[in-house]
C-alpha positions as a Markdown table, in Angstrom:
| # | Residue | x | y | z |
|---|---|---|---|---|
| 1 | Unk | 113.1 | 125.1 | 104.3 |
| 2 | Unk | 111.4 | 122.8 | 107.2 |
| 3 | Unk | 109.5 | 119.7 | 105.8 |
| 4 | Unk | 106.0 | 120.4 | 105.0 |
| 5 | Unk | 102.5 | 118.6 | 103.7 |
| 6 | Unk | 101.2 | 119.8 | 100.4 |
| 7 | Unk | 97.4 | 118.5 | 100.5 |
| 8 | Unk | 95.9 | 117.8 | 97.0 |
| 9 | Unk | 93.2 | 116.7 | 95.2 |
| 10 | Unk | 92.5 | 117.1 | 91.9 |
| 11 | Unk | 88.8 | 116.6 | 89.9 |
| 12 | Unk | 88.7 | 114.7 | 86.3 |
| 13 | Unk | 87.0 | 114.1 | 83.2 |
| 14 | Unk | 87.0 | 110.1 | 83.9 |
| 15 | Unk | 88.4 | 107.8 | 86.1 |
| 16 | Unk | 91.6 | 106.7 | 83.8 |
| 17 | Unk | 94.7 | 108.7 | 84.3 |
| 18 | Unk | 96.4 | 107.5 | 81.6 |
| 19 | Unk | 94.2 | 108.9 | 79.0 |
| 20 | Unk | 91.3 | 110.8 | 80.8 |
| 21 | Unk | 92.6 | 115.0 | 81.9 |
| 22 | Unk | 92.1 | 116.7 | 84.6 |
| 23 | Unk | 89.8 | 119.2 | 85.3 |
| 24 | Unk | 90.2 | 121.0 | 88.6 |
| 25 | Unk | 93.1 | 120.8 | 91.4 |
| 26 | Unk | 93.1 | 122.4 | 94.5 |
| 27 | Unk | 96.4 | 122.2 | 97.0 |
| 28 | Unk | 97.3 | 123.4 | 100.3 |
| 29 | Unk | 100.6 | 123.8 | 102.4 |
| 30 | Unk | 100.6 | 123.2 | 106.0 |
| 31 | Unk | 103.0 | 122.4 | 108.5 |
| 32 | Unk | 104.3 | 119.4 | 110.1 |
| 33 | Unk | 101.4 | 120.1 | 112.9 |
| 34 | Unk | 98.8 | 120.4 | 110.1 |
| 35 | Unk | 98.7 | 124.4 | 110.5 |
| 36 | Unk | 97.8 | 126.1 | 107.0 |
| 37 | Unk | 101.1 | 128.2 | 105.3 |
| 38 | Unk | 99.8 | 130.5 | 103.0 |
| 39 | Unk | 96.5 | 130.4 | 100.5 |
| 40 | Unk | 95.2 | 127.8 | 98.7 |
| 41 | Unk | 95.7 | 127.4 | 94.8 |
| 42 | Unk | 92.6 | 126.1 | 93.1 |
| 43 | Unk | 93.0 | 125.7 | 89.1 |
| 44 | Unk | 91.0 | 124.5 | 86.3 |
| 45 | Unk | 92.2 | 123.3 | 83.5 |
| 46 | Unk | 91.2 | 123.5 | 79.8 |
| 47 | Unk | 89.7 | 120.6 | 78.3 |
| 48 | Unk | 91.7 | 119.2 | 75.1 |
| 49 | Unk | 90.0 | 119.4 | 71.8 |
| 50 | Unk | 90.6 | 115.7 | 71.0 |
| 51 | Unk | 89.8 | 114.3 | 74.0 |
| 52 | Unk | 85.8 | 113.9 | 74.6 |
| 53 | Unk | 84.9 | 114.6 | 78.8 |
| 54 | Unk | 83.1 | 111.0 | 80.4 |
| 55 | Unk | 79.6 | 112.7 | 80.9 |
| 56 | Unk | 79.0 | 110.9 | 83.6 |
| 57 | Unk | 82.3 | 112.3 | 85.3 |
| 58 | Unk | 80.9 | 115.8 | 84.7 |
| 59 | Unk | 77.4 | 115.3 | 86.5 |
| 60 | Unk | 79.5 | 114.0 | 89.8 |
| 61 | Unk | 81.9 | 116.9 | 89.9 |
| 62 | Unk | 79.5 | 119.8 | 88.4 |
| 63 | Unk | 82.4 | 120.7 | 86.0 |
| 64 | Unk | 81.7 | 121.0 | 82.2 |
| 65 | Unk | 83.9 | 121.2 | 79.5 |
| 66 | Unk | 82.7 | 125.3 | 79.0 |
| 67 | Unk | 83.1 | 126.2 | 82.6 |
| 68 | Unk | 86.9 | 124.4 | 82.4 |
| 69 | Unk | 87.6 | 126.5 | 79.3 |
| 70 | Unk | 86.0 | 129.4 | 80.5 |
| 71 | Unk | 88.0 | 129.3 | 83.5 |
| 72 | Unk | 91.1 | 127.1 | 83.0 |
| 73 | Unk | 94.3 | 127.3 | 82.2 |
| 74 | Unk | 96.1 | 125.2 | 79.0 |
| 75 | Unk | 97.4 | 122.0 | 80.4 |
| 76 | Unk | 100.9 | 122.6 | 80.4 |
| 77 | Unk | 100.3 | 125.8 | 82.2 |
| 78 | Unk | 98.2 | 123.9 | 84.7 |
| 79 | Unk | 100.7 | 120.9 | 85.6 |
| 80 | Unk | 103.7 | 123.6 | 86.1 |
| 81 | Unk | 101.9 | 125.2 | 88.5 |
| 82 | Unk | 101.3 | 122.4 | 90.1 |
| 83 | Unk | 104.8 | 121.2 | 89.7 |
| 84 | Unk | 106.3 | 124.3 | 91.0 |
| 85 | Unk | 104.6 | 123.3 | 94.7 |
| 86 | Unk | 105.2 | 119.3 | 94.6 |
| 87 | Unk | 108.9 | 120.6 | 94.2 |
| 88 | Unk | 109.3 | 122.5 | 96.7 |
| 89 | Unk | 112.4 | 121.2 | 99.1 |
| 90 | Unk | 110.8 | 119.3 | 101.9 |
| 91 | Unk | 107.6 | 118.6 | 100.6 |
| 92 | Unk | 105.1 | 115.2 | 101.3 |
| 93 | Unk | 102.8 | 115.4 | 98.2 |
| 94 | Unk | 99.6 | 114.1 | 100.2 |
| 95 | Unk | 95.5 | 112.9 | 99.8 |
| 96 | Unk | 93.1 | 111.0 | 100.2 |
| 97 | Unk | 93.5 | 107.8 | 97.9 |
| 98 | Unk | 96.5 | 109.9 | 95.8 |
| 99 | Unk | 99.0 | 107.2 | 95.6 |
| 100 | Unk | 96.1 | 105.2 | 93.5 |
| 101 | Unk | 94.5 | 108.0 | 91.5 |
| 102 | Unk | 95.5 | 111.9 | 92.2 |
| 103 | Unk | 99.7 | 110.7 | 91.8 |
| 104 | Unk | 98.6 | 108.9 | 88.7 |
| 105 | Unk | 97.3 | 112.3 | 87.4 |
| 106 | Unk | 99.9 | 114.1 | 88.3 |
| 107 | Unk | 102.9 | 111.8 | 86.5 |
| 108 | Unk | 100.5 | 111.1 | 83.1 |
| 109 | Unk | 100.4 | 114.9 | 83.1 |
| 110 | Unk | 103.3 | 115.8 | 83.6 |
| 111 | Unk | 104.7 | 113.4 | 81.3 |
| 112 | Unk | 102.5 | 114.6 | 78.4 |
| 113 | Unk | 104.2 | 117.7 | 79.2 |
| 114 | Unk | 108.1 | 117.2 | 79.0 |
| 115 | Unk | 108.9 | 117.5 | 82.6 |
| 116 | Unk | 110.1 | 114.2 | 84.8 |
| 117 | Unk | 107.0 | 112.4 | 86.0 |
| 118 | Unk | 108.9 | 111.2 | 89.4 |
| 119 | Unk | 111.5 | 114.2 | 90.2 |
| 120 | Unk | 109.2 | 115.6 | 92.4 |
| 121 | Unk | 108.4 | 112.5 | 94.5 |
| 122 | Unk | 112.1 | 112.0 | 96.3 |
| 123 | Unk | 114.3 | 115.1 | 95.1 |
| 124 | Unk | 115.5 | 117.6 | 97.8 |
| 125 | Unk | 114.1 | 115.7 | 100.5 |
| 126 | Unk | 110.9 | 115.1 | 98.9 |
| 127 | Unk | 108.4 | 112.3 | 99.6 |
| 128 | Unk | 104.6 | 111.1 | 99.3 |
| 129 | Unk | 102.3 | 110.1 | 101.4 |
| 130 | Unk | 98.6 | 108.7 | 101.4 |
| 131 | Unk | 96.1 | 109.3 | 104.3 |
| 132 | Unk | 93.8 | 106.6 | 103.7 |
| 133 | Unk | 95.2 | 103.2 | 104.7 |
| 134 | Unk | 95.8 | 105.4 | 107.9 |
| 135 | Unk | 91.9 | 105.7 | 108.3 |
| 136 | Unk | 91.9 | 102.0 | 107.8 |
| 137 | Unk | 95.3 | 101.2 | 110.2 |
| 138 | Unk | 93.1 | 103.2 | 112.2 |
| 139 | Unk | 90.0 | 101.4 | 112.2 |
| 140 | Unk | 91.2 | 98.2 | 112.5 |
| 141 | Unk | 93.9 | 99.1 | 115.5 |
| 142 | Unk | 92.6 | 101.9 | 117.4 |
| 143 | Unk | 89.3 | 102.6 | 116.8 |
| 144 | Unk | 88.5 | 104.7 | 120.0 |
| 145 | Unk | 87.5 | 108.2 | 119.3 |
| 146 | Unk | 86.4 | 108.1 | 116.1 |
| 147 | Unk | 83.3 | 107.6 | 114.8 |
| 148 | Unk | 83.6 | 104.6 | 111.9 |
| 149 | Unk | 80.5 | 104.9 | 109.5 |
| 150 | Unk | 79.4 | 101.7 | 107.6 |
| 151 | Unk | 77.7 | 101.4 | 104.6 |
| 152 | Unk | 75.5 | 98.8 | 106.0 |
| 153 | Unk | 76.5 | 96.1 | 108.8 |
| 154 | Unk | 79.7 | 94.5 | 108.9 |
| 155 | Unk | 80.8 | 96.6 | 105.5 |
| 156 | Unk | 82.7 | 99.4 | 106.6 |
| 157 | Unk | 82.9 | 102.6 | 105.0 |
| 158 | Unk | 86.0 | 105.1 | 104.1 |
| 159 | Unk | 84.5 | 107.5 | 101.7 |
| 160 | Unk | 85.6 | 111.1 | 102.3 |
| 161 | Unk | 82.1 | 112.3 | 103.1 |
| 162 | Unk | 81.1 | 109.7 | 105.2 |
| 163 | Unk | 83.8 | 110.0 | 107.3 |
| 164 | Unk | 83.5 | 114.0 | 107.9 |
| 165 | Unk | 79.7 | 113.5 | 108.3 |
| 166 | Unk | 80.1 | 111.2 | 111.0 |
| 167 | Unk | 82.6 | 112.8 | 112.9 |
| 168 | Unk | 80.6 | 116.3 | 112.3 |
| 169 | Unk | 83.6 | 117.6 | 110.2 |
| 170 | Unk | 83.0 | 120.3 | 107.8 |
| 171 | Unk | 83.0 | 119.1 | 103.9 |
| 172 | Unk | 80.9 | 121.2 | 102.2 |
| 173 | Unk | 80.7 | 119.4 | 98.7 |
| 174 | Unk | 82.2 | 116.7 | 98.2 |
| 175 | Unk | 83.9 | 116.4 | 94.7 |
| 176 | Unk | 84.7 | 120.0 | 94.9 |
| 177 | Unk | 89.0 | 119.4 | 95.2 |
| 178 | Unk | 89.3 | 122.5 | 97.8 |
| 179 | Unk | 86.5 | 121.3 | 100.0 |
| 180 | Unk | 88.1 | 117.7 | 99.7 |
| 181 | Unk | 91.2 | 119.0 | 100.6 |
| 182 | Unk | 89.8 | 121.0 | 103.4 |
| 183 | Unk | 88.3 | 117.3 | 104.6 |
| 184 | Unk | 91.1 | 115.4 | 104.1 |
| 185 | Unk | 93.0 | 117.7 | 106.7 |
| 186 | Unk | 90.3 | 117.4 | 108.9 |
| 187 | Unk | 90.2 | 113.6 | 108.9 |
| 188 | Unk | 94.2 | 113.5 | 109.4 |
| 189 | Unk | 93.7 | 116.2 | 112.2 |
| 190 | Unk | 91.0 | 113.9 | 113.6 |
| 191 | Unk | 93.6 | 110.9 | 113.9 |
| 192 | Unk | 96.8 | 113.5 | 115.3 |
| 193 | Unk | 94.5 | 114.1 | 118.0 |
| 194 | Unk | 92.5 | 110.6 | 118.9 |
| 195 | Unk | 95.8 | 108.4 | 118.1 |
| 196 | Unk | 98.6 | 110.9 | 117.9 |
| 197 | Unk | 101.5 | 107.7 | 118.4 |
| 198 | Unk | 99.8 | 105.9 | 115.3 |
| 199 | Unk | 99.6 | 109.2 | 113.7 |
| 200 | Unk | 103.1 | 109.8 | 113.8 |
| 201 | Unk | 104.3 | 105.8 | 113.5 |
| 202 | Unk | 102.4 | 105.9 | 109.1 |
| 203 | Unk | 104.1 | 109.5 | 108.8 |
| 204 | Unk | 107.4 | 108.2 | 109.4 |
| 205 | Unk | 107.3 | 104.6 | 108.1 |
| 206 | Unk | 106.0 | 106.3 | 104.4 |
| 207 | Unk | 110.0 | 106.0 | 103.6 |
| 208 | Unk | 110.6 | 103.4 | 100.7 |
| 209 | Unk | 113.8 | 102.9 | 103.0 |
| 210 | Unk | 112.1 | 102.0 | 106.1 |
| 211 | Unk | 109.6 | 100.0 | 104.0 |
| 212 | Unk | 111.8 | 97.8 | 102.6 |
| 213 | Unk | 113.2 | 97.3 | 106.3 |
| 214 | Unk | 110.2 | 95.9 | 107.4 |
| 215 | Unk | 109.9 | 94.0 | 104.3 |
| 216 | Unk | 113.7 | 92.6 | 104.4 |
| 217 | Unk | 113.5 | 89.4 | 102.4 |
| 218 | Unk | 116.5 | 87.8 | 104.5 |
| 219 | Unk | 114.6 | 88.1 | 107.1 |
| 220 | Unk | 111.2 | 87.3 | 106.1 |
| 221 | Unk | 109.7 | 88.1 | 109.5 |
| 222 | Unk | 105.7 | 88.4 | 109.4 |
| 223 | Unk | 104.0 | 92.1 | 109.2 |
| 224 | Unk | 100.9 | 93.5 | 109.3 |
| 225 | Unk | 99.6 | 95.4 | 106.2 |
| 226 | Unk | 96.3 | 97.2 | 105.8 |
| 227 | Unk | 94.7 | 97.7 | 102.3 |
| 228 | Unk | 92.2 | 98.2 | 99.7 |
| 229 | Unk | 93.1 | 95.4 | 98.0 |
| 230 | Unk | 92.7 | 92.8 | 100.9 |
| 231 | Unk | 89.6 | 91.2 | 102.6 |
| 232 | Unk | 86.6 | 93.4 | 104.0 |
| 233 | Unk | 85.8 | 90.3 | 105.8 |
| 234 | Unk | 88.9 | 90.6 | 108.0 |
| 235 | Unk | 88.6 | 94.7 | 107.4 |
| 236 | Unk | 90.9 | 95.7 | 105.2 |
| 237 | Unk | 93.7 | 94.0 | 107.2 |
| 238 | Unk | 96.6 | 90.8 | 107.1 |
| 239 | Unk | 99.1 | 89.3 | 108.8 |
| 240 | Unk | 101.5 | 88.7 | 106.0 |
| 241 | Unk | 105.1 | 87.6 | 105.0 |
| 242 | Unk | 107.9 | 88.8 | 102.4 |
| 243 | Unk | 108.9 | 85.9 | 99.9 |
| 244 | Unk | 110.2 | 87.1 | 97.0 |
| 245 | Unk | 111.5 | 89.9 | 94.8 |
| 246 | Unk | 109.2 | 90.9 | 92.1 |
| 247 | Unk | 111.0 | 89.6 | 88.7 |
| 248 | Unk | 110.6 | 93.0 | 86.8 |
| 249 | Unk | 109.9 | 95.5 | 89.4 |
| 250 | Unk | 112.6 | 96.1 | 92.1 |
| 251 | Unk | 110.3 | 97.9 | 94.2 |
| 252 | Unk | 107.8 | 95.2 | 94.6 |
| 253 | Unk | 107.9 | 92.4 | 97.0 |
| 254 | Unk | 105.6 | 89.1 | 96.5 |
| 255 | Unk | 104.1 | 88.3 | 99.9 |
| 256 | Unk | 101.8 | 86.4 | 101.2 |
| 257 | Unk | 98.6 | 86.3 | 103.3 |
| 258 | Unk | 99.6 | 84.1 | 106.3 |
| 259 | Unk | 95.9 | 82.9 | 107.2 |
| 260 | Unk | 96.2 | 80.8 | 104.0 |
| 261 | Unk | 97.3 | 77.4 | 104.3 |
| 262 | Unk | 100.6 | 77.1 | 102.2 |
| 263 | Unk | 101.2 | 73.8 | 101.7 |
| 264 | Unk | 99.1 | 74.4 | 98.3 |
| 265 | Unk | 102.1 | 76.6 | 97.2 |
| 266 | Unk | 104.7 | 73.5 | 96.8 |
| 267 | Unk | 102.1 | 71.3 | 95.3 |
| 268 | Unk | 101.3 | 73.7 | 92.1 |
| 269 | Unk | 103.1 | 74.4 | 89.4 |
| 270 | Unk | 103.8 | 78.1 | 88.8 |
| 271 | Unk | 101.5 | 78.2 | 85.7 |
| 272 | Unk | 98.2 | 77.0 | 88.3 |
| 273 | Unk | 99.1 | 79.1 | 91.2 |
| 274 | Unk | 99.1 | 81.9 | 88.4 |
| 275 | Unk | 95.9 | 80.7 | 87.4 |
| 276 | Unk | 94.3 | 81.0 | 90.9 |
| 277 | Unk | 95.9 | 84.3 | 91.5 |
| 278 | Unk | 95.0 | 86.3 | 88.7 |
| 279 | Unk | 91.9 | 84.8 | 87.8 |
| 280 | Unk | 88.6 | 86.8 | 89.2 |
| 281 | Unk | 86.8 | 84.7 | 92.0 |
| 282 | Unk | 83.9 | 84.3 | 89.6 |
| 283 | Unk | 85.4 | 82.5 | 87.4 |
| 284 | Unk | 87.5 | 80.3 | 89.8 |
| 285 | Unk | 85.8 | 76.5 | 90.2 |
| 286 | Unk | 83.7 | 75.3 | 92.7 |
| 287 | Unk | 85.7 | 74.7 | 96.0 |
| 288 | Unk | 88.4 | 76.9 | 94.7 |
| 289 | Unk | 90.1 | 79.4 | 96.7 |
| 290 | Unk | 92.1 | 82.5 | 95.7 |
| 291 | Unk | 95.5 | 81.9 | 96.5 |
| 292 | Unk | 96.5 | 85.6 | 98.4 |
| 293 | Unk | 99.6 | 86.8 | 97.4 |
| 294 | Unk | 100.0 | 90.2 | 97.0 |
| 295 | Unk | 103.0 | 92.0 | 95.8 |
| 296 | Unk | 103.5 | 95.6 | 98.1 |
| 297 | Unk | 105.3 | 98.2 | 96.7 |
| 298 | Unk | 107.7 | 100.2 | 99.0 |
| 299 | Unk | 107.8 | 103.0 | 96.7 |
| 300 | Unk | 104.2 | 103.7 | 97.4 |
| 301 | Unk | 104.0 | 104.4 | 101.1 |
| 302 | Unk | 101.9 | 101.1 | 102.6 |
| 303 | Unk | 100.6 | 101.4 | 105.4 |
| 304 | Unk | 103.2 | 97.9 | 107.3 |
| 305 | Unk | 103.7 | 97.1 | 111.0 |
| 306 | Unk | 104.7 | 94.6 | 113.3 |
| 307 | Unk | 102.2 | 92.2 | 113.6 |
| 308 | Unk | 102.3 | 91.9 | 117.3 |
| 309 | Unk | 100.6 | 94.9 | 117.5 |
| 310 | Unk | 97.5 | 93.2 | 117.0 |
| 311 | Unk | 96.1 | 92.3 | 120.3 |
| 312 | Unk | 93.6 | 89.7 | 121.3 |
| 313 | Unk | 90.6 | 92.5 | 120.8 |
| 314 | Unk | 92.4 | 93.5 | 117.6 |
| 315 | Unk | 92.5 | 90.0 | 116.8 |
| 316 | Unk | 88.8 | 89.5 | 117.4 |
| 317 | Unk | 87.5 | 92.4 | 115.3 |
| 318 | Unk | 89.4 | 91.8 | 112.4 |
| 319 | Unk | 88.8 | 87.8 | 112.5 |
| 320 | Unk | 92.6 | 86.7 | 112.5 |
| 321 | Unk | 93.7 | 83.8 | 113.8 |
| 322 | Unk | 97.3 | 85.3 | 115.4 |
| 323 | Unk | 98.6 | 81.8 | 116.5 |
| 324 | Unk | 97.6 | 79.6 | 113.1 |
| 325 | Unk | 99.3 | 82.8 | 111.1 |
| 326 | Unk | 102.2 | 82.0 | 112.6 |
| 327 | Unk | 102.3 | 78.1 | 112.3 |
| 328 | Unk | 101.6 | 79.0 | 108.5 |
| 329 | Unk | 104.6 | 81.5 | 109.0 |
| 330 | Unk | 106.8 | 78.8 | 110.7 |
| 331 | Unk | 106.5 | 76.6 | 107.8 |
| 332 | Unk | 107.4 | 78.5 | 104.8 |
| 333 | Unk | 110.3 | 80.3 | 106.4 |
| 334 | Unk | 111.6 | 76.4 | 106.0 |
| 335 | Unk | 110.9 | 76.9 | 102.2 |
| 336 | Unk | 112.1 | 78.8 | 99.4 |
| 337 | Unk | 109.4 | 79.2 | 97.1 |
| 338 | Unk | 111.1 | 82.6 | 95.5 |
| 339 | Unk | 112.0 | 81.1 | 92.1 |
| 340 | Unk | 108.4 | 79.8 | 91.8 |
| 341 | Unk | 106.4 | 82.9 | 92.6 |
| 342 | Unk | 109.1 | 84.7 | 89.9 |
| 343 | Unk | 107.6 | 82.9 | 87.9 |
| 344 | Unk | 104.0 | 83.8 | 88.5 |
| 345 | Unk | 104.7 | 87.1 | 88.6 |
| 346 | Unk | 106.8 | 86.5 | 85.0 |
| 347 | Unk | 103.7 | 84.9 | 83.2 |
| 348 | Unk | 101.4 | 88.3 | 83.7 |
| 349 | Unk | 101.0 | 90.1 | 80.3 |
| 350 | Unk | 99.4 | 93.3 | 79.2 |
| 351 | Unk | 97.8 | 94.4 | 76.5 |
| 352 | Unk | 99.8 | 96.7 | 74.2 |
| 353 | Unk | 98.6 | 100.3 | 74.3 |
| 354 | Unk | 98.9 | 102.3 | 71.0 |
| 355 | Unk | 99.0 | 105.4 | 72.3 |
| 356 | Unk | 102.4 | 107.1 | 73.6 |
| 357 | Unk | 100.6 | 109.3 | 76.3 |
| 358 | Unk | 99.7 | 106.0 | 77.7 |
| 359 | Unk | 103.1 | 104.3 | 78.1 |
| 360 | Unk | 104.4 | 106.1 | 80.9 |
| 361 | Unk | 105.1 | 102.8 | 82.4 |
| 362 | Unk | 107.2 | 101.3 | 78.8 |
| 363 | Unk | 110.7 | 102.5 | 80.7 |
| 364 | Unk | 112.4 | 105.7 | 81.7 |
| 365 | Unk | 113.8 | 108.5 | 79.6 |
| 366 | Unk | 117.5 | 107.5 | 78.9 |
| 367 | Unk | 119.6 | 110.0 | 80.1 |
| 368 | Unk | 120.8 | 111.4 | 77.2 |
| 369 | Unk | 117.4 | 112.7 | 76.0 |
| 370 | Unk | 116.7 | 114.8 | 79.5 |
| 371 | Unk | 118.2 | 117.9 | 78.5 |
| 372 | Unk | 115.1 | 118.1 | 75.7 |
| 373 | Unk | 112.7 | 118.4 | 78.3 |
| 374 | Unk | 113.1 | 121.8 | 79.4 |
| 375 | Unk | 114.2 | 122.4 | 75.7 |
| 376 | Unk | 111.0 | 121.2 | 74.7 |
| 377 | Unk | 108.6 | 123.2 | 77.6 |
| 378 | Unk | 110.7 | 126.6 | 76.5 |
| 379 | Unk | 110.2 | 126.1 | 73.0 |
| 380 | Unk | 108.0 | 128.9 | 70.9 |
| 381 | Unk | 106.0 | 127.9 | 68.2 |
| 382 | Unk | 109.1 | 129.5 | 66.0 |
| 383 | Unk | 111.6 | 127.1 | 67.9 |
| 384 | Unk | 109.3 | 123.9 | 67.5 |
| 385 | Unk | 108.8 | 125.2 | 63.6 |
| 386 | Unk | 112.7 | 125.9 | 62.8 |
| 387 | Unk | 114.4 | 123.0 | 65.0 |
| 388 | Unk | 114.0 | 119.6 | 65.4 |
| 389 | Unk | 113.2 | 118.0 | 68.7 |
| 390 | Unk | 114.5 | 114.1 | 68.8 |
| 391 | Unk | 114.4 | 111.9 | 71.1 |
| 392 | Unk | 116.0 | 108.7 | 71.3 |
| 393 | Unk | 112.9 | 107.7 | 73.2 |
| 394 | Unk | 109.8 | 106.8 | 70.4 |
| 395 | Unk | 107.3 | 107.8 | 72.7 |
| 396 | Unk | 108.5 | 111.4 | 73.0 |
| 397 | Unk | 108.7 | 111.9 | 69.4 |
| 398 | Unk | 104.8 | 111.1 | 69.8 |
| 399 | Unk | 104.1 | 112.8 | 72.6 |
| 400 | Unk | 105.9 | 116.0 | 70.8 |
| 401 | Unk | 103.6 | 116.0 | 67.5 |
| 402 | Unk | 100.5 | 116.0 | 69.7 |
| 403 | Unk | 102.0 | 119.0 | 72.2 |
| 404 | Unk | 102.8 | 120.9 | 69.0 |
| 405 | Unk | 99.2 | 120.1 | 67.7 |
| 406 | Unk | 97.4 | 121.0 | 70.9 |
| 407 | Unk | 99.1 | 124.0 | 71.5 |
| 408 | Unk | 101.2 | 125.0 | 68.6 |
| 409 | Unk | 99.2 | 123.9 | 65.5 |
| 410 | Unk | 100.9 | 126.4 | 63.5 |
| 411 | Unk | 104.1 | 124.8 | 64.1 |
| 412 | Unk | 102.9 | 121.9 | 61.5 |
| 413 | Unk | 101.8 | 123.6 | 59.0 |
């Protein structure tokens, strides 16, 4: 089958994936040309008895528990629809900020219900893919054509509806996931056709492969990233460099902003620079500054490029000094600072969480407990009464008493 887009959105009860549900998806095929293939789904699902809906998420979206279990399906029904089109062979599971929240969704739920949580992101050809560090690549690179709301001076903007309003792009109600959809199509459309090269350059650097080129730590050669996490001040947008492997995550790379003097890195011990990373600006002391690193995943489809692509106008508008980036680059590539920032990285801890639907993220399923998945999902309430289900895996044996009590209480009794 040829390689298509599968644009997605979905609408929640709360802004938590890990423990807040889903209430509404909406998805749409199109080609590699952003032409539509076939109809829309749009599903609700049902709300869970033991899981109380943020009010305040209902009011936004205009969905209610009554009209999600008046209309929805049961959860497990839900994310196997949904399932069944992320896996098609081929397919870029794409949105607007889905890598941060709507992927999130999708793994928690389909975790909760026994299927692999990342099959669907890499088998048969399969990828992901995010549209809005485009809008900001965009913004900050090649602005022309496109209209660029702000929500006031000098603070840009990159909400959905402000985006479609400005460039008089139909989005009929925002928060509704098929008219989000709809708009996020339009937006991407809007970029193919103002900046079709840049277009095409995000769509095929999304690879974790060609990622990680462009991130190659024996190399450590200076790149542009865009990203939410970075300044507004310099929109959105830094000339980094690679310096070290994340110590627990192999898809994470620790870099650095390059506009930040570095000589402060050899002076501090690892246990002050974590200090000055981690801790929120208000709380830092007078005259301190955030140290910037960052650590880039290249599993998650940044938005990287060679920093000579920023131009003296580029240069200008974002506030980036090109030439002192570069001295700063010149003098750590004579260091090697990677056992240090280990052990930054090392001293971060997390609170436990209690619950097993939230620990997606304690470790994968060992392989000898994969065959219970499907077991599991084709089970009737007479197999999950007569046989028993074990997994070597803790937080499965959890996550099967509360599927049998959702959805087959009789299987307890």
């Amino acid at each position: 089958m040829a390689n298509t887009f599968y644009w997605h959105d979905y609408e929640t009860f709360g802004v938590d994936p890990s423990k807040d549900r889903p209430s509404q998806f909406a998805g749409l095929r199109t080609d590699e040309d952003l032409n539509p293939i076939g109809d829309p789904l749009v599903i609700y699902c049902q709300p869970q008895k033991d899981i109380l809906p943020a009010p305040q998420a209902c009011l936004i979206t205009g969905i209610t528990p009554q009209l999600a279990l008046e209309k929805g399906l049961s959860e497990p029904q839900f994310i196997e629809a949904i399932h069944r089109q992320l896996s098609v062979p081929g397919t870029c599971g794409v949105g607007y900020n889905s890598i941060r929240f709507d992927d999130e969704v999708t793994r928690y739920a389909l975790y909760r219900n026994f299927f692999d949580p990342y099959q669907r992101e890499w088998k048969n050809g399969n990828s992901r893919w995010d549209v809005m560090d485009m809008l900001r690549l965009t913004r900050a690179l090649r602005p022309e054509g496109i209209e660029w709301p702000d929500h006031e001076p000098g603070r840009p903007s990159f909400k959905l509806e402000h985006l479609t309003a400005a460039n008089g792009l139909d989005h009929k109600a925002a928060h509704d996931a098929l008219s989000d959809v709809t708009a996020t199509i339009a937006v991407a459309k809007l970029v193919k056709d103002k900046q079709p090269r840049l277009f095409d350059y995000v769509v095929n650097m999304r690879s974790k492969k060609a990622v990680g080129e462009m991130l190659n730590l024996s190399q450590r050669k200076p790149f542009f990233h865009i990203s939410g996490m970075l300044s507004r001040a310099h929109m959105y947008g830094a000339i980094m460099m690679p310096l070290a492997q994340h110590p627990t995550n192999n898809n994470g790379i620790i870099c650095i902003d390059l506009s930040f003097d570095p000589e402060v890195l050899l002076d501090l011990s690892p246990e002050e620079i974590a200090r000055r990373v981690f801790t929120s600006t208000a709380e830092l002391r007078d005259h301190e500054v955030r140290i910037p690193l960052k650590v880039v995943y290249i599993n998650k489809a940044p938005v990287v490029t060679t920093h000579r692509l920023l131009d003296e106008a580029a240069a200008k508008r974002l506030n980036i000094d090109v030439p002192l980036c570069e001295l700063h680059w010149q003098r750590l590539n004579q260091m090697d600072l990677s056992a240090k920032l280990q052990a930054v990285f090392n001293s971060q801890s997390f609170p436990e969480k209690p619950d097993a639907e939230q620990r997606l993220y304690d470790g994968f399923l060992p392989n000898g407990d994969k065959h219970l998945l499907e077991e599991v999902r084709q089970a009737s309430c007479a197999d999950l009464t007569e046989h028993r289900f074990h997994f070597s895996d803790p937080r499965y044996n959890d996550l099967l008493f509360s599927y049998r009590a959702r959805y087959f209480n009789d299987s307890l009794s």
